[in-house]
C-alpha positions in Angstrom: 38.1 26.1 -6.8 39.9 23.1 -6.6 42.3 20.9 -9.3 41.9 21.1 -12.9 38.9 18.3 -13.4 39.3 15.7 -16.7 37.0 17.7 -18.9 38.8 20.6 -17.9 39.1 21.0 -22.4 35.1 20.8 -22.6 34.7 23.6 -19.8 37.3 25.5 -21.8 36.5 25.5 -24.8 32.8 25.8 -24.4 33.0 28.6 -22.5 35.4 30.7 -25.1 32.7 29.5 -27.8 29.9 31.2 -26.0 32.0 34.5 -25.1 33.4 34.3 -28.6 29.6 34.7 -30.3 28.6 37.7 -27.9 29.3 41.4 -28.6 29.2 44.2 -26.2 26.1 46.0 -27.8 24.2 42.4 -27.6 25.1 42.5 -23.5 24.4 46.0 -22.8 28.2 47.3 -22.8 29.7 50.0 -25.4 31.4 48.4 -28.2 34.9 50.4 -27.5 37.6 50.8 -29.8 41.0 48.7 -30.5 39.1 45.5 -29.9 41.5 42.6 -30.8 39.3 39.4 -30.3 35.9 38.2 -31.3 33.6 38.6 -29.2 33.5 39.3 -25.2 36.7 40.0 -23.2 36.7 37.4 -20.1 36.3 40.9 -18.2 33.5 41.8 -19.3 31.8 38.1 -18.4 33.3 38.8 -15.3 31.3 41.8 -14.6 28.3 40.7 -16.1 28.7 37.4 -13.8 29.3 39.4 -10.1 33.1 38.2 -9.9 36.2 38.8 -10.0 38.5 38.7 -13.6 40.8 36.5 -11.9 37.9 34.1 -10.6 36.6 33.7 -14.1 39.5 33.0 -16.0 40.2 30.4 -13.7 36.8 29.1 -14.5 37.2 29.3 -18.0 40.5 27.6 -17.5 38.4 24.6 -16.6 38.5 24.8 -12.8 35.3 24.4 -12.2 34.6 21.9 -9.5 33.0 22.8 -6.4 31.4 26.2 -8.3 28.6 27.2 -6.3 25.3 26.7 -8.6 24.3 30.3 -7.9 27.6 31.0 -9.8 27.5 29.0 -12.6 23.8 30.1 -13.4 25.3 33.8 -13.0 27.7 32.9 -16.1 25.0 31.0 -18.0 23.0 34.6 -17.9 26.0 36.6 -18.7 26.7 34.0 -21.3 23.2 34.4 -22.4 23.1 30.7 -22.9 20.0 28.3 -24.0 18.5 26.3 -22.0 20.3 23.7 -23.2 23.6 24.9 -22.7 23.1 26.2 -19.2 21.5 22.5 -18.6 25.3 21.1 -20.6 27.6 23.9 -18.2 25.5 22.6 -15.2 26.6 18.7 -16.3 30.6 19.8 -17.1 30.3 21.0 -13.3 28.9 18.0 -11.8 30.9 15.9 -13.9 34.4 17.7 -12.7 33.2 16.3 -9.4 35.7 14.0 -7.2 32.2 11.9 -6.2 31.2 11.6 -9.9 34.1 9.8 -11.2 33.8 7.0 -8.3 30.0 6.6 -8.6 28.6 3.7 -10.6 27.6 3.7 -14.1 23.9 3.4 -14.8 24.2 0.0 -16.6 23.4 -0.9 -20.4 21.4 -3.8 -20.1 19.1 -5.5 -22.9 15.5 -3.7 -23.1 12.8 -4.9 -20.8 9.9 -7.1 -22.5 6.8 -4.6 -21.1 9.0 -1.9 -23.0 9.5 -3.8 -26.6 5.5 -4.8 -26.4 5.2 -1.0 -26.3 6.9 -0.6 -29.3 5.7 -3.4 -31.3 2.2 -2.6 -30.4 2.4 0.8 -32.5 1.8 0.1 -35.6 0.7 3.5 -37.6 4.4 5.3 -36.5 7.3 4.3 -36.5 8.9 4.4 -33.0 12.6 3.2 -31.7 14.3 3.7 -28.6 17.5 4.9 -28.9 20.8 5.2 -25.9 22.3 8.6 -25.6 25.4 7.7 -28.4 22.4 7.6 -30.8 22.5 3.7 -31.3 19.5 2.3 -31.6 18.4 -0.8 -29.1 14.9 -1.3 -29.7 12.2 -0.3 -32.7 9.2 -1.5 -33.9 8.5 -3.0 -37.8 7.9 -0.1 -39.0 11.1 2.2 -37.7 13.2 -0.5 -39.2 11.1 -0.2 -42.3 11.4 4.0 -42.4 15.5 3.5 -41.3 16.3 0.2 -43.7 19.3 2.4 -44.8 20.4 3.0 -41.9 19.5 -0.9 -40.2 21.2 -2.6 -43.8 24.0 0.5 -43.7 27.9 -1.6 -43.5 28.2 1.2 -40.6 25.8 -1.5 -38.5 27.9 -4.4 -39.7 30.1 -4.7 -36.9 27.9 -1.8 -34.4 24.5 -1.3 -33.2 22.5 0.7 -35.8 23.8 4.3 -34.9 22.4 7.8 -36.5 25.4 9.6 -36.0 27.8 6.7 -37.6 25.4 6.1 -40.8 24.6 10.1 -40.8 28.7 10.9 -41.5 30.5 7.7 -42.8 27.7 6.1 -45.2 27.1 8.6 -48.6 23.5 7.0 -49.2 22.4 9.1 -45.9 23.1 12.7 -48.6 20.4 10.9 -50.1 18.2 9.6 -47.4 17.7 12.8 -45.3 16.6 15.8 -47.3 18.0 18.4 -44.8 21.6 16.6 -44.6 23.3 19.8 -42.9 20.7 20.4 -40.5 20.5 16.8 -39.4 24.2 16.7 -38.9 24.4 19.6 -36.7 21.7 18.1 -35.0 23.2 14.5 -34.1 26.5 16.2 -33.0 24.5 18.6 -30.6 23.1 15.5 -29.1 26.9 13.8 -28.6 28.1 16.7 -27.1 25.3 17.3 -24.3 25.8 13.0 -24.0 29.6 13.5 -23.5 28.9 16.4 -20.9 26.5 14.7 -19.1 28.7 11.0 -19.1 32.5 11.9 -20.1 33.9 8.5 -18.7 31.9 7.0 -21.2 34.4 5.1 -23.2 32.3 3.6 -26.0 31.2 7.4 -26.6 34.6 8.9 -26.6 35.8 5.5 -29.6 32.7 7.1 -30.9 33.5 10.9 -31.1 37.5 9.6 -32.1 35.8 7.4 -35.3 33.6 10.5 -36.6 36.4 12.9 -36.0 39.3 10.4 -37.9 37.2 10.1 -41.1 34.7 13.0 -41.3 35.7 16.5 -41.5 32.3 17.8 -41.3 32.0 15.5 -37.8 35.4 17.6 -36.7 33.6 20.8 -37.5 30.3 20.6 -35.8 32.3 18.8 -32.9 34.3 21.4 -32.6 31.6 24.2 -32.4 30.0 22.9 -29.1 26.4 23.7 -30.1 25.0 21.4 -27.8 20.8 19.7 -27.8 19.2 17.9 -25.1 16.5 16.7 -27.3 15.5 16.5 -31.0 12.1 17.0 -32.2 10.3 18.6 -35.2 10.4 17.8 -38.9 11.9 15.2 -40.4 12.1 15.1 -44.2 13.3 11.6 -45.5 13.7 10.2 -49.2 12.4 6.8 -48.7 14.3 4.1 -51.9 10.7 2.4 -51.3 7.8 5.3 -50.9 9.3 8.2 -51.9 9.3 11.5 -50.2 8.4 11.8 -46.8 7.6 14.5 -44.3 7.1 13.4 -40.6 7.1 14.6 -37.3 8.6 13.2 -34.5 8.8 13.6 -30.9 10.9 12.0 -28.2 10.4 11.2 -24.7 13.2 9.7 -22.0 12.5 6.2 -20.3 13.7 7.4 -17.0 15.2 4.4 -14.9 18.1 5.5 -12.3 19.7 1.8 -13.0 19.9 2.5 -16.4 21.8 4.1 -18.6 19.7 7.4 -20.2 16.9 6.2 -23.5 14.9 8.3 -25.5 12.0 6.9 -26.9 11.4 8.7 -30.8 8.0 8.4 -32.1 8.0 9.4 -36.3 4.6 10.1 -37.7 2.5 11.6 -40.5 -0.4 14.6 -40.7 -3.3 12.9 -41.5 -4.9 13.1 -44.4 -1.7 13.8 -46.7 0.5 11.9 -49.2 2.7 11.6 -46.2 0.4 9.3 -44.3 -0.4 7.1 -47.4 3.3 5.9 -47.8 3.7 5.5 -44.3 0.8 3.3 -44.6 2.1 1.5 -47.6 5.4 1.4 -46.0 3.9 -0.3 -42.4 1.6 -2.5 -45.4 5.1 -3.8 -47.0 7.8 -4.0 -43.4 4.6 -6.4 -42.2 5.0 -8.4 -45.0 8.1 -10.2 -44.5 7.4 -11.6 -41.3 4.6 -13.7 -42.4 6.4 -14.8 -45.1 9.0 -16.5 -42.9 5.9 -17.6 -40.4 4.6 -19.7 -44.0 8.4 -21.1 -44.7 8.8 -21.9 -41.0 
């Protein structure tokens, strides 16, 4: 299998998360008696995979490079993994890669003009784009309008606006999202399959050490490897504006090979409901301020 790659702690540690949450009955083996550890033994993965007990504790050791594909979806089965997690093992394994840590970066670069008039020409959602550390590097009037917390939070005084630094270091996010738990869980899932996917990413790993240094809850989640490739559903915010709101949102990536990876989010309201009034009054008042400076100017 090769030398221990860099991320050889990821691959570990992952790994003995997933085994760690199985049982025996849940796989289709008898439970057994005198079981000392939670969970599968690395044996039984081992069997359920096709190899040997010796070939997967090297694995799970972190000695994954040059792992055949067939393999590694073998484990992801036994592991009964999501799609997301057998898409996170795949990018451990192509990240442990000699090639990987010699190719070229997919550059951050400022967002092209067609892409900002995209934005700005939505005017009844509120849509942002957003890099895969969660800061956000385009929006239109009315995403900074929904986000003003976040866009005015002292966590974007010295950083691009970023979800995951507002959502664990400034207190007025308990207030601002309703479902405070779920949306953490949520925006560490997304780091982790970002830091699998780019682990030489050094603004991602200052990131991950900032969260971890001050918030214990960060540490948790962090240390749970749940891991999301996208975020989408129901979004429940309490507006210091409008009020309650209940959105959805949906996300889509901006694929561009010389770029680093952006998700495009698009928030929006069931029509018809209270919900869509104050996202009205709310693109009615973030419009307002810009003509104001147009009449001082």
């Amino acid at each position: 299998m090769g030398t221990a790659p860099a991320n050889r702690d990821d691959i570990r540690d992952f790994l003995i998360s997933r085994r760690a949450r199985l049982t025996p009955e849940q796989v289709g083996l008898p439970a057994g008696a005198r079981r000392r550890v939670k969970g599968l033994r690395r044996e039984e993965v081992a069997v359920l995979s096709g190899v040997s007990t010796e070939w997967y504790t090297r694995l799970e050791k972190g000695h994954i490079s040059g792992v055949s594909e067939d393999v590694l979806a073998a484990v992801a089965r036994a592991l009964q993994l999501s799609d997301d997690e057998r898409g996170y093992l795949f990018d451990l394994a192509r990240a442990a890669r000699p090639a990987r840590r010699t190719a070229a970066r997919p550059r951050e670069a400022v967002v092209d003009s067609p892409v900002q008039w995209l934005i700005d020409s939505v005017t009844l959602s509120a849509v942002f784009l957003r890099n895969g550390r969660l800061d956000v590097v385009a929006s239109n009037a009315l995403a900074r309008a929904l986000h003003a917390p976040l866009f005015a939070s002292p966590t974007a005084a010295h950083h691009p606006p970023n979800f995951a630094r507002f959502h664990f270091l400034d207190p007025v996010s308990r207030d601002f999202f309703v479902d405070w738990d779920g949306g953490a869980a949520a925006t560490v899932a997304l780091l982790r399959a970002e830091a699998g996917r780019n682990p030489g990413d050094k603004a991602l790993r200052e990131l991950v050490g900032d969260l971890s240094t001050v918030s214990p809850e960060f540490r948790t989640l962090w240390a749970s490897h749940d891991v999301r490739s996208r975020h989408e559903g129901v979004k429940r915010l309490q507006h210091p504006v409008v009020g309650y709101l209940e959105l959805t949102y949906q996300s889509a990536d901006l694929a561009n090979p010389a770029r680093a990876a952006r998700s495009l989010n698009i928030y929006t309201a069931e029509p018809g409901t209270s919900h869509e009034q104050n996202l009205q009054l709310l693109a009615s008042w973030s419009a307002a301020p810009p003509a104001a400076e147009r009449q001082v100017s």
